[in-house]
N, C-alpha and C positions, 0 to 999 in steps of 0.2 A: 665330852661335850654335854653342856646340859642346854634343851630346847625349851625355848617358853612360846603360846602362841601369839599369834602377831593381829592385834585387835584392828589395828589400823593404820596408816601412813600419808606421808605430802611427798611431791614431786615439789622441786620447787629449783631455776633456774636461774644463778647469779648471770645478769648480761655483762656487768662492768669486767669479772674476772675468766668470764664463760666455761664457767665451773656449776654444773648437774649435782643438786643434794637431794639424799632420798632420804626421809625420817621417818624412822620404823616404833612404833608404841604395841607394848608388847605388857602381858598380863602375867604376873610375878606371885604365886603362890607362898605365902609365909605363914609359920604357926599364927602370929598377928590378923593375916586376914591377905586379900588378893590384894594386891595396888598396880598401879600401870606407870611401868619405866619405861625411857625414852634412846635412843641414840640418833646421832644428825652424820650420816655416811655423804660423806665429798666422795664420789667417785667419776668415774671416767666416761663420757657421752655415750658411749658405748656399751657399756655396764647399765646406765640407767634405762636407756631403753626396753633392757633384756628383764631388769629387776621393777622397771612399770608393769608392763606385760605379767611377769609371774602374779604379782600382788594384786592386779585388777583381775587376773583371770582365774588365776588358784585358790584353794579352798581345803584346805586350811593352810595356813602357809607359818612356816615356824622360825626363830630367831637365837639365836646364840650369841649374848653382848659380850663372850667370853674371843671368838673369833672372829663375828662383824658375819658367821654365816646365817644364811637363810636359805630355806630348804621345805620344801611340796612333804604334805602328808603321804604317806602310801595310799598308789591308787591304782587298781589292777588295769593288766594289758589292755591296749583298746582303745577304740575311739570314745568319747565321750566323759563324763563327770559321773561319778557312782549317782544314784538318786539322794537328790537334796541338795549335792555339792559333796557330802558327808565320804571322809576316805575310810578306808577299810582296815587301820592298824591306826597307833595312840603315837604321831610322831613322827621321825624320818629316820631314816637308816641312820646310824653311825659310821 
């Protein structure tokens, strides 16, 4: 898997087809220079709530356009967010 980090995203909720898309914009490191790619995930009501929730609340939060995953930085046991937000290792497990 290779993870890129996740700059930003939209919720956004088709009523006609009632169909939840989450679009995740994520920062793409190239000898060329950084640029920011996109993808538009249709997923399941259920799903989106779980994947709003992680992205409004996690920090740093990472993306794989190879799997469609997304995945919490490491952040030790416990209650609460390291100081800053900031996790404690470069990524999420494998």
């Amino acid at each position: 898997m290779t993870w890129f980090p996740v700059t930003s995203y939209y919720l956004r909720y088709n009523t006609n087809d009632k169909q939840p898309v989450v679009g995740i914009y994520f920062s793409v490191s190239t000898p060329a220079g950084t640029r920011i790619d996109s993808r538009h995930l249709a997923v399941p009501a259920a799903d989106a709530y779980y994947l709003a929730d992680m992205l409004r609340n996690e920090k740093p939060v990472y993306f794989d356009p190879k799997t469609g995953a997304l995945a919490t930085g490491h952040e030790p046991v416990g209650e609460g967010e390291a100081p800053g937000g900031a996790s404690t290792g470069g990524g999420p497990i494998n």
